[in-house]
VMD Tcl script that draws the C-alpha trace (Angstrom):
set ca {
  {132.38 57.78 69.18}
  {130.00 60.50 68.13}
  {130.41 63.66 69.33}
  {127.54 65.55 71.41}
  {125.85 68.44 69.88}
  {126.33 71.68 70.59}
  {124.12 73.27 73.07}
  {123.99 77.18 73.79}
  {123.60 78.32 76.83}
  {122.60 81.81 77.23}
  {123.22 84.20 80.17}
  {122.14 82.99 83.54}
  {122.29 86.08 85.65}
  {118.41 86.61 86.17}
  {115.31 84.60 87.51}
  {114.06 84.78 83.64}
  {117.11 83.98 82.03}
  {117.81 80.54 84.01}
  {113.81 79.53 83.34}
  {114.64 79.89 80.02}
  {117.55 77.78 80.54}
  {115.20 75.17 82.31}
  {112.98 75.09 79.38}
  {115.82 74.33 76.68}
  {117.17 71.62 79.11}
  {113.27 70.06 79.54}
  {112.87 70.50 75.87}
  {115.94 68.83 74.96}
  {115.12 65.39 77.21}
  {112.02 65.36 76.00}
  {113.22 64.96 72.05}
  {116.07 62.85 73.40}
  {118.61 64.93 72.47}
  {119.73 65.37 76.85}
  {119.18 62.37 79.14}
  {116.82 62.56 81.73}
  {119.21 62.22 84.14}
  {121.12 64.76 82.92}
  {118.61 66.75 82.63}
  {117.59 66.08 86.33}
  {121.18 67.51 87.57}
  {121.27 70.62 85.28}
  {117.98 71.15 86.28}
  {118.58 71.44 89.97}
  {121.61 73.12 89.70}
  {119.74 76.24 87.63}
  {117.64 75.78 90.14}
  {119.61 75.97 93.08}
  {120.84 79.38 91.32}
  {117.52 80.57 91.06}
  {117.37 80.36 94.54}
  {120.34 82.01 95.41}
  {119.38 84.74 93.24}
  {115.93 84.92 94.70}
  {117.36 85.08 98.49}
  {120.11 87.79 97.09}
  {116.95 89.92 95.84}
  {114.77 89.40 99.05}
  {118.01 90.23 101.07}
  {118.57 93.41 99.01}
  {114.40 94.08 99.17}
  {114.75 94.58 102.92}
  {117.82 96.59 103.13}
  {115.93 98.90 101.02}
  {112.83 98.94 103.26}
  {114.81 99.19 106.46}
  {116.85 102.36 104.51}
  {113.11 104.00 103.90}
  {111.94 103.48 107.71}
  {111.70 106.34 110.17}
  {113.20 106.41 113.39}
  {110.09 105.29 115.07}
  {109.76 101.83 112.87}
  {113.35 100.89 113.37}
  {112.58 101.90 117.19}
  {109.58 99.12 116.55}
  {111.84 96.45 114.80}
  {114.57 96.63 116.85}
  {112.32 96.08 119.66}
  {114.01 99.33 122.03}
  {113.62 102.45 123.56}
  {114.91 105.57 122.90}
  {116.61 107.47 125.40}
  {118.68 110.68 125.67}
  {121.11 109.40 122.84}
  {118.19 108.49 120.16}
  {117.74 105.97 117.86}
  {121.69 104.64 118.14}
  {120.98 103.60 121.72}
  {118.24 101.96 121.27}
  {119.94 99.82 118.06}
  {122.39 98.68 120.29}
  {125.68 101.07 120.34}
  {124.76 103.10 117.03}
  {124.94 100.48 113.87}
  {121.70 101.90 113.00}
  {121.09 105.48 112.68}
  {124.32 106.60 110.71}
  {123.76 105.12 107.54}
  {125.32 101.38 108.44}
  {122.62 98.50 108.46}
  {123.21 95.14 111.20}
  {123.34 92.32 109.67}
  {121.53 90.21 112.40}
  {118.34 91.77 111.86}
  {118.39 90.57 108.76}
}
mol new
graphics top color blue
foreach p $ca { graphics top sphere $p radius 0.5 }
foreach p [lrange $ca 0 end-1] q [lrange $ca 1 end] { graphics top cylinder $p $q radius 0.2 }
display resetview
């Protein structure tokens, strides 16, 4: 039995880095050194991390914007009033406002 050649795999922690990694694994079917199915499940799974990595970076993105809003555009998103307390009131018993961010408005 011969043995399979081997294939480096470079680091996969960034958008760029697993397209790379796509383009060895398409290159490599396509001189029939990989099998196309083969190919077709490494494929999705560096895909499937590219999205995860993508939805980490949005997710991150819009902690960061809701950290730069004022008091009056978190009033806005979070859809309240404020009242004699400020901001925490409105946010729903003060997880905005003190430097923690909710979760569910995410």
């Amino acid at each position: 039995m011969s043995e399979k050649p081997k294939i480096r795999i470079g680091p996969l922690d960034t958008v760029g880095h697993l397209l790379t990694e796509m383009g060895k694994v398409y290159r490599h079917a396509r001189h029939g050194k990989l099998d196309t199915a083969d190919a077709t499940r490494l494929v999705f799974i560096l895909r499937s991390m590219r999205q995860a990595i993508e939805g980490q970076t949005r997710r991150i993105s819009g902690l960061v914007r809701i950290d730069d809003m004022g008091e009056e555009e978190l009033l806005e998103l979070l859809g309240g009033e404020p009242d004699a307390e400020g901001l925490s009131a409105a946010a729903g018993g003060g997880a905005v406002g003190n430097g923690e961010i909710r979760n569910d408005l995410l």
